[in-house]
C-alpha positions as CSV (number, residue, x, y, z in Angstrom):
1,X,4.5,8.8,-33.0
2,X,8.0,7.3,-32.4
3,X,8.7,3.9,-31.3
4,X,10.4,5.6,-28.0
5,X,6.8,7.6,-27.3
6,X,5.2,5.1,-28.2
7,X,6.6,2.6,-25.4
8,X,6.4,5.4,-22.9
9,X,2.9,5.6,-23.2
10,X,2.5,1.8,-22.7
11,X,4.6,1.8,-19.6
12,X,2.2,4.5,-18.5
13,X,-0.7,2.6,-19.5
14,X,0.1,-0.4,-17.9
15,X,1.8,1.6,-14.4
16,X,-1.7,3.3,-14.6
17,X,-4.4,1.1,-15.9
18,X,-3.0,-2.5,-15.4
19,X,-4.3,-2.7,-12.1
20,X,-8.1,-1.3,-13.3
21,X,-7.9,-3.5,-16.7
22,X,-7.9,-6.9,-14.4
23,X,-10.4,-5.8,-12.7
24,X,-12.7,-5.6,-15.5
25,X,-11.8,-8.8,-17.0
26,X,-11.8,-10.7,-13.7
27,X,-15.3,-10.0,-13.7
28,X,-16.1,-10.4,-17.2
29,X,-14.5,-13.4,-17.6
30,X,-15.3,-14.7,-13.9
31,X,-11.7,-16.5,-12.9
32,X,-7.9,-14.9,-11.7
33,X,-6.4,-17.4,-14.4
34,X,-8.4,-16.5,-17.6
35,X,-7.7,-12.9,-16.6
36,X,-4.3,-12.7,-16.3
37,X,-3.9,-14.5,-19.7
38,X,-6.1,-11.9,-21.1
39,X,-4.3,-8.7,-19.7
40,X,-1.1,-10.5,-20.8
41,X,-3.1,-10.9,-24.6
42,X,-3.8,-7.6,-24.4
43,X,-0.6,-5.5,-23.8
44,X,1.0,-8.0,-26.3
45,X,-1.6,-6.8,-28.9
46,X,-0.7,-3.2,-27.7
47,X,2.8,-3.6,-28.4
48,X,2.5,-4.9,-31.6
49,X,-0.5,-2.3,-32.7
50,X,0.2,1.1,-31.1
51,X,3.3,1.6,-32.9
52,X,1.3,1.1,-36.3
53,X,-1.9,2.9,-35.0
54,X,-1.4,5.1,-32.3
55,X,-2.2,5.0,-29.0
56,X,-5.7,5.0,-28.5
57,X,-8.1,8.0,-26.8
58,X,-9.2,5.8,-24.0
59,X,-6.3,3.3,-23.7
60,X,-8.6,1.5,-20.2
61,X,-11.5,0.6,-22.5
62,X,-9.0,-0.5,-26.0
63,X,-6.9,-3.1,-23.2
64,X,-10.2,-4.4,-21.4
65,X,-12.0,-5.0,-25.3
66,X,-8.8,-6.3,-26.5
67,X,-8.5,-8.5,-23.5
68,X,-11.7,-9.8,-23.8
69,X,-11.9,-10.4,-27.3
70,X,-8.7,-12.1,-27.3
71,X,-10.0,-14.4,-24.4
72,X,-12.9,-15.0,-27.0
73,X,-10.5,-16.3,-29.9
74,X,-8.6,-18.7,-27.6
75,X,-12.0,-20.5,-25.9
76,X,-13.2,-21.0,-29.4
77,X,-10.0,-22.7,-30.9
78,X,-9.5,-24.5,-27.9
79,X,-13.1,-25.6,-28.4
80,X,-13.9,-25.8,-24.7
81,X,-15.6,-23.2,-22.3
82,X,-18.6,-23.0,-25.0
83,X,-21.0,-21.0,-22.4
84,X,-17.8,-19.0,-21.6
85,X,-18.0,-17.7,-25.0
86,X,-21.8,-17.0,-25.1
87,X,-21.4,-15.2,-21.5
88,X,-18.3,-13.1,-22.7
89,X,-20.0,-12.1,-26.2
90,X,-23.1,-10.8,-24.5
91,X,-20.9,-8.4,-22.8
92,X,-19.2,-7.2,-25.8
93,X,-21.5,-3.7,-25.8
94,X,-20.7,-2.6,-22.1
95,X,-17.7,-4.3,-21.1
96,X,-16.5,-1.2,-18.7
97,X,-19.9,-1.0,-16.7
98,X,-21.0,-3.0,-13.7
99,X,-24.4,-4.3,-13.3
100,X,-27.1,-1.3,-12.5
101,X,-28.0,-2.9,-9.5
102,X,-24.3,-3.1,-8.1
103,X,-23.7,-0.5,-5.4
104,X,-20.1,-1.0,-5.9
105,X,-19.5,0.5,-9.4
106,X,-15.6,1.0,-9.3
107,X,-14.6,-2.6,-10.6
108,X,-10.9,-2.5,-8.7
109,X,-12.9,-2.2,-5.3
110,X,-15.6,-4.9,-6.4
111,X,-12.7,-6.6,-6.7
112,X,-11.0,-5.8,-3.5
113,X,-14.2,-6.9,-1.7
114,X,-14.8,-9.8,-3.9
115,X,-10.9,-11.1,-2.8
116,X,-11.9,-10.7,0.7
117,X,-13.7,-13.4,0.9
118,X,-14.5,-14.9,4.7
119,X,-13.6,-18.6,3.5
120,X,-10.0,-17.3,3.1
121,X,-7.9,-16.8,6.5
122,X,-7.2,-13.4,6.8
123,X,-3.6,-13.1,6.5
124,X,-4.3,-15.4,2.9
125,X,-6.8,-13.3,1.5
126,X,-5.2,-10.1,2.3
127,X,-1.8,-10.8,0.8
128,X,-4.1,-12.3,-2.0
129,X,-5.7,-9.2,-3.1
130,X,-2.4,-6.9,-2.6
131,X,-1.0,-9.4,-5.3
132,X,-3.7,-9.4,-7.7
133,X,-5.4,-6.2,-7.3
134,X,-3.0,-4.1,-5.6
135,X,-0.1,-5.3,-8.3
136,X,2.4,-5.5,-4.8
137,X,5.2,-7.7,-5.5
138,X,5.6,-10.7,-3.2
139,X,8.7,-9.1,-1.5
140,X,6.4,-5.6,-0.6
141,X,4.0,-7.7,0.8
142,X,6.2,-9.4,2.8
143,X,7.8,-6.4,3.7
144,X,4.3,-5.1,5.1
145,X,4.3,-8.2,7.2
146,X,7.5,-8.8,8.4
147,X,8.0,-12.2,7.0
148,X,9.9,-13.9,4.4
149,X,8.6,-13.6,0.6
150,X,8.5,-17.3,0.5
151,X,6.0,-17.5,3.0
152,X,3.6,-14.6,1.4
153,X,4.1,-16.6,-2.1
154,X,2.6,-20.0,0.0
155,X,-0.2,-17.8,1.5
156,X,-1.3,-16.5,-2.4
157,X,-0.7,-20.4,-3.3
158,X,-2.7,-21.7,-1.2
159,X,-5.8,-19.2,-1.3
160,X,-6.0,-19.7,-4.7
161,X,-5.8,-23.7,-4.1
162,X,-8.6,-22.8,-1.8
163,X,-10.5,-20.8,-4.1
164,X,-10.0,-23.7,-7.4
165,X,-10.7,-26.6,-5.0
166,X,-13.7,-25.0,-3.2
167,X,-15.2,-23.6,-6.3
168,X,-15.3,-20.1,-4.6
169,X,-17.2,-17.8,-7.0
170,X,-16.0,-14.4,-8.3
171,X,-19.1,-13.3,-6.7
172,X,-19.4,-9.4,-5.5
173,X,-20.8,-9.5,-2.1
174,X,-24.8,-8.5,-1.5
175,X,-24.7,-5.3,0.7
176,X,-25.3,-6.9,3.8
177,X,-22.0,-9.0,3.3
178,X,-20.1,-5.8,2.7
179,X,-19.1,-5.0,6.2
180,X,-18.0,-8.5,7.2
181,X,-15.3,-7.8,4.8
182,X,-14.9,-4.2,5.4
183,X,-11.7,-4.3,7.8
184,X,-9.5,-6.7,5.3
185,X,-10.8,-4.5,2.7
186,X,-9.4,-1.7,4.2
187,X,-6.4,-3.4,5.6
188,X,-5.9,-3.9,1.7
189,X,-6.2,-0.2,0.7
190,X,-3.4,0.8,3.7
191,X,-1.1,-1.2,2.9
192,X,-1.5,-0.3,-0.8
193,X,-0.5,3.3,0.7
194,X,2.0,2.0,2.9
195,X,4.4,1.1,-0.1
196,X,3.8,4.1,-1.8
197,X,4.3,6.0,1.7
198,X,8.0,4.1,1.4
199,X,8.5,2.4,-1.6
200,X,10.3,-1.3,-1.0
201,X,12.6,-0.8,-3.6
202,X,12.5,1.2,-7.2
203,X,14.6,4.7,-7.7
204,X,12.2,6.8,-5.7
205,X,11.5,6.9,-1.6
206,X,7.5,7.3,-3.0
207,X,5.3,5.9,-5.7
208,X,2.9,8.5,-6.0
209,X,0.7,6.5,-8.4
210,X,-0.3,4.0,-5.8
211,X,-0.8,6.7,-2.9
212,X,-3.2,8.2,-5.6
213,X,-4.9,5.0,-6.1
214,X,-5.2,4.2,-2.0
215,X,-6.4,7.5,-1.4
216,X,-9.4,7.1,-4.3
217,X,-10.3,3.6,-3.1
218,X,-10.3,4.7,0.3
219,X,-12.8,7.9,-0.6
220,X,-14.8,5.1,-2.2
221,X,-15.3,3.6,0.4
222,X,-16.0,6.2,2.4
223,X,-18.9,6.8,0.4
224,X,-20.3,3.5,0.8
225,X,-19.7,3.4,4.6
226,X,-19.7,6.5,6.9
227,X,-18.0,4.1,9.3
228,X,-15.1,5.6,11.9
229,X,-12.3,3.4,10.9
230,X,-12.9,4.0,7.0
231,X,-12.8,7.6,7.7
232,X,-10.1,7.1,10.0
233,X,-8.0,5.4,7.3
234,X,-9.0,8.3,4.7
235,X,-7.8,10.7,6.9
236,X,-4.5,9.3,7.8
237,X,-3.7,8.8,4.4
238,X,-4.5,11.9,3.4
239,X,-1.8,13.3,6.2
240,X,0.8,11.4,4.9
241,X,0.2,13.0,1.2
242,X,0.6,15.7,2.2
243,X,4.0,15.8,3.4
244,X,5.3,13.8,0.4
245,X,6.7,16.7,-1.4
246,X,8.8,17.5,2.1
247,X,10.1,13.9,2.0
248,X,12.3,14.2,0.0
249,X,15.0,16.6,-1.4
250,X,16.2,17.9,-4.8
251,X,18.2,14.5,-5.4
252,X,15.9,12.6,-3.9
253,X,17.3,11.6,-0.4
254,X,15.7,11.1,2.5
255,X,14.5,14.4,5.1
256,X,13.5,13.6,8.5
257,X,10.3,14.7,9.7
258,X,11.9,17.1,12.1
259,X,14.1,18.5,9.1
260,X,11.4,18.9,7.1
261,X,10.2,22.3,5.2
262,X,6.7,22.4,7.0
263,X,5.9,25.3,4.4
264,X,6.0,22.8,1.4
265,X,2.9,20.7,3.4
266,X,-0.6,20.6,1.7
267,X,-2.4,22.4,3.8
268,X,-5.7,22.2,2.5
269,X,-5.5,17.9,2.6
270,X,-4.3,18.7,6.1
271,X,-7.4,21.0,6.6
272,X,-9.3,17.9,4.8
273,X,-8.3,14.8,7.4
274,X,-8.3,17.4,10.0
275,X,-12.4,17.8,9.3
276,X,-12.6,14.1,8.6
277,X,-11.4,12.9,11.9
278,X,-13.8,15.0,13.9
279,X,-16.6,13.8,12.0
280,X,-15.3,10.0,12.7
281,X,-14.4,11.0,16.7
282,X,-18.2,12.3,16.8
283,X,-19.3,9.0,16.4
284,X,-17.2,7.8,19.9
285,X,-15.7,4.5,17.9
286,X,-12.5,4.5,18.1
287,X,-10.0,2.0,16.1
288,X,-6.6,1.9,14.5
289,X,-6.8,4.2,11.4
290,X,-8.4,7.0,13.4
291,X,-5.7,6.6,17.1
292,X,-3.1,6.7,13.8
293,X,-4.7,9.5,12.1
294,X,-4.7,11.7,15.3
295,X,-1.2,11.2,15.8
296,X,-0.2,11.9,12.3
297,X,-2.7,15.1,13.1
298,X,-0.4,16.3,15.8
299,X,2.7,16.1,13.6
300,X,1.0,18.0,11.0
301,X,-0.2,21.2,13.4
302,X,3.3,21.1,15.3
303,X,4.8,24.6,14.2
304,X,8.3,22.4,14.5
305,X,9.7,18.8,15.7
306,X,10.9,20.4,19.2
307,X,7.2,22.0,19.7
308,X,5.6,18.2,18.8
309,X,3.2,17.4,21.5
310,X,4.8,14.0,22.4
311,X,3.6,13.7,25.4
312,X,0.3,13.3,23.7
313,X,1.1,11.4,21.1
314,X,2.9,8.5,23.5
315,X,-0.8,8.9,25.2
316,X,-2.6,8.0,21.7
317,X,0.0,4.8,20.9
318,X,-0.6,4.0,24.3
319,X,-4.0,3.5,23.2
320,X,-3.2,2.1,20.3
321,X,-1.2,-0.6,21.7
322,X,-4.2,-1.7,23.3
323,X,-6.3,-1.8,20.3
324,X,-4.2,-3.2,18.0
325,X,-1.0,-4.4,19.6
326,X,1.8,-5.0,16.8
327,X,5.7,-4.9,17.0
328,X,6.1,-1.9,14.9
329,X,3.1,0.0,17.1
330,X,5.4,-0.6,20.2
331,X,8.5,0.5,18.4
332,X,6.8,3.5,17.4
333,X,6.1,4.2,21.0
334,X,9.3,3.5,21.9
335,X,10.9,6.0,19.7
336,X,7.6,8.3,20.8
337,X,8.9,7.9,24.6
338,X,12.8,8.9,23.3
339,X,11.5,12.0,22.2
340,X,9.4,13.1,25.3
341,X,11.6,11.4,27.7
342,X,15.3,11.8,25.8
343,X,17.2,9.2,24.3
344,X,18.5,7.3,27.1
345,X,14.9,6.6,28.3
346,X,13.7,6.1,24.4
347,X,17.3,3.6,24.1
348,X,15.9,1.4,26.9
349,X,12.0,1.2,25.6
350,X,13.7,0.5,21.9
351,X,15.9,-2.4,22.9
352,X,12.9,-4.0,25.0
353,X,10.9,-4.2,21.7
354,X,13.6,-5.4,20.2
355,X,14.4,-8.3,22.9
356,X,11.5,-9.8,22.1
357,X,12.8,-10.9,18.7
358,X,10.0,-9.7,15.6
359,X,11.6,-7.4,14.5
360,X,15.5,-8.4,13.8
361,X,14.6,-8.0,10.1
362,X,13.0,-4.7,10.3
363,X,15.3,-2.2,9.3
364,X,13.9,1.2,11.0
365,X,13.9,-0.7,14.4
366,X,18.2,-0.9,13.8
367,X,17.7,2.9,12.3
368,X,16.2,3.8,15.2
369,X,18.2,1.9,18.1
370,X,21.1,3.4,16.3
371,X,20.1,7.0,16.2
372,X,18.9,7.1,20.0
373,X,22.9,5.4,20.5
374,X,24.6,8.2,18.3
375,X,22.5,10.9,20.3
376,X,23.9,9.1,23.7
377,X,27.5,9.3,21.9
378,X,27.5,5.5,21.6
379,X,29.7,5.1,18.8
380,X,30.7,1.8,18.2
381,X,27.4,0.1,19.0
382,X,25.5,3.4,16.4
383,X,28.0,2.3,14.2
384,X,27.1,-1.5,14.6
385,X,23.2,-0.9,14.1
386,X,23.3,1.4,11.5
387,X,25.5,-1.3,9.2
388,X,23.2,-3.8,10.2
389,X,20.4,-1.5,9.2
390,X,21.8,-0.7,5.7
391,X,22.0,-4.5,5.3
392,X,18.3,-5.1,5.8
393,X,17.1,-2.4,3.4
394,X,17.5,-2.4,-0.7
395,X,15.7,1.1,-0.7
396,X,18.6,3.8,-2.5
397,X,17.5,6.7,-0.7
398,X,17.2,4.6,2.5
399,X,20.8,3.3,1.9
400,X,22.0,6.8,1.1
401,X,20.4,8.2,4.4
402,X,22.3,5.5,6.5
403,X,25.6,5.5,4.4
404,X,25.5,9.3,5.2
405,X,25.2,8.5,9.0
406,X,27.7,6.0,9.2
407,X,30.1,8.5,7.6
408,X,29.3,11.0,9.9
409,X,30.2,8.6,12.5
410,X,34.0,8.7,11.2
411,X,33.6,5.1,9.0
412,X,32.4,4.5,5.7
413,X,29.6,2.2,5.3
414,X,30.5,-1.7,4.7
415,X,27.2,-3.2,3.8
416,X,26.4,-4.0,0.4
């Protein structure tokens, strides 16, 4: 194998399997710390080994061995953590498999639910596990939450202060703790999608491997919980997916949803969350991930945007705002009440979310002021929120999109 394959497949490996490999070593060697070190121990070992070797059949279960075994060799030259040592070579025969009497048996969603941890404030323990599990950058997550990187970098700080200084186990939750941390868990797994939905920065509009690896947590937990909201969340995710392939074209730039080639949507993962959300309104429970997963549902069975049932859908974020009021939620039904009501009416509803200030960072709230503005042949002020737009996103094909919008407005873009 050449030295150029070889690397390939250990940027797949570790784009693939990096995020499962901690996992496993979190809980075999019990601490964040140790088991970072050790998935660090173990690509190095790759790098210097694969090229000599090959890369192995398995390469989940030759990093998490490796890992370990590497972990193994340090605590004995350091001479400290002697029961570490016993505890991690009594392992050494079934390193990749839970303990029998663990419902949880996926070690990445053990560890999602481990993270979770009620001692934690939410907002901590969230942006904690999208770091360490969820292998989100600070900047993504703060992207998710509208605030500055530094202030999701002192949230992951201070949790795991909290966790050192309070001696929090890695402890998997019994099964009757499991729903007490069911909603950050599946806050986790959404906003795992949502970057893969639109990517923070990175070549590509999508990252397909983390809406695959959203979509299989969320089907596990499914599985463990025939609750509304986790099907709800399923469901919606599974919407989104399939449009990706519609999302963008040939080069890669951005299509609108009412541009898009409806023929080039999954219809059998439409057919799928379509099934899924009448088994979670059956249960008359309704929350966030299923009011979003029935809008999504009326985008997907519109025939085109101009035969979209908005009336309907500003009906559902009504509801929504109610349940789980956020600035992007009203946004959305801002831009919701545009497109039943026509742009000046969507222009007044837009600006009024944005008066109250959360979201002068938020790029698609400019995008969107300035689109309702260029369809009310507002020039000068489309012109003025679609620059300041460009200036709040990194994203190529989202800078693309807008550079092609400002040039159709009869100036070339100036923010860089």
């Amino acid at each position: 194998m050449t030295s150029s394959s070889t690397r390939d497949a250990l940027e797949a490996a570790y784009r693939s399997e990096a995020r499962r490999v901690l996992a496993t070593l979190i809980r075999l060697v019990g601490g964040f710390e140790a088991a970072e070190e050790a998935l660090h121990e173990a690509f190095v070992a790759a790098a210097e080994q694969w090229p000599r070797e090959g890369v192995p059949a398995n390469p989940y279960a030759w990093l998490v061995s490796t890992g370990r075994y590497r972990m193994i060799d340090r605590f004995r030259r350091q001479s400290r953590h002697a029961g570490a040592v016993a505890e991690l070579a009594a392992t050494a025969q079934a390193a990749e498999s839970p303990p029998a009497h663990d419902e949880i048996v996926d070690d990445e969603l053990r560890l999602i639910f481990t993270c979770c941890h009620p001692a934690l404030e939410s907002d901590a323990r969230i942006a904690l596990t999208l770091r360490e599990v969820g292998g989100l950058t600070t900047e993504e997550i703060a992207r998710a939450y509208l605030v500055p990187a530094p202030t999701i970098g002192q949230r992951i700080v201070r949790a795991k202060a909290k966790i050192r200084d309070e001696k929090i186990p890695y402890e998997v939750p019994v099964r009757a703790e499991l729903p007490a941390r069911l909603e950050s868990t599946l806050q986790v797994i959404y906003l795992i999608f949502n970057e893969s939905y639109a990517a923070t920065q990175g070549p590509s509009l999508t990252r397909g491997d983390l809406a695959t690896e959203a979509i299989r947590l969320g089907r596990l937990v499914v599985a463990l919980f025939d609750e509304p909201e986790a099907v709800g969340l399923l469901s919606l995710m599974l919407l989104h997916e399939a449009r990706r392939e519609s999302r963008v074209d040939g080069s890669g730039d951005l299509v609108l949803l009412d541009d898009q080639n409806r023929a080039l949507w999954d219809r059998e993962l439409i057919a799928e969350a379509r099934a899924l959300i009448q088994r979670a309104l059956a249960a008359r429970r309704v929350g966030p991930y299923l009011l979003q997963a029935a809008i999504a549902d009326l985008h997907a069975d519109a025939e085109s945007g101009a035969k979209t049932d908005w009336p309907q859908i500003v009906a559902l974020y009504e509801v929504l705002r109610r349940v789980d009021p956020s600035p992007v939620v009203a946004l959305n039904r801002a831009v919701a009440i545009g497109m039943r009501d026509g742009p000046a009416a969507g222009l007044v509803a837009v600006e009024a979310v944005m008066a109250e200030g959360q979201l002068g960072a938020y790029y698609l709230a400019h995008a969107a002021c300035a689109d309702l503005q260029r369809r009310l042949g507002k020039i000068v002020a489309s012109r003025a929120s679609y620059t300041r737009a460009l200036a709040l996103t990194r994203q190529p094909a989202e800078r693309r999109f807008l550079e092609k919008r400002l040039e159709q407005l009869g100036e070339a873009p100036s923010a860089r």
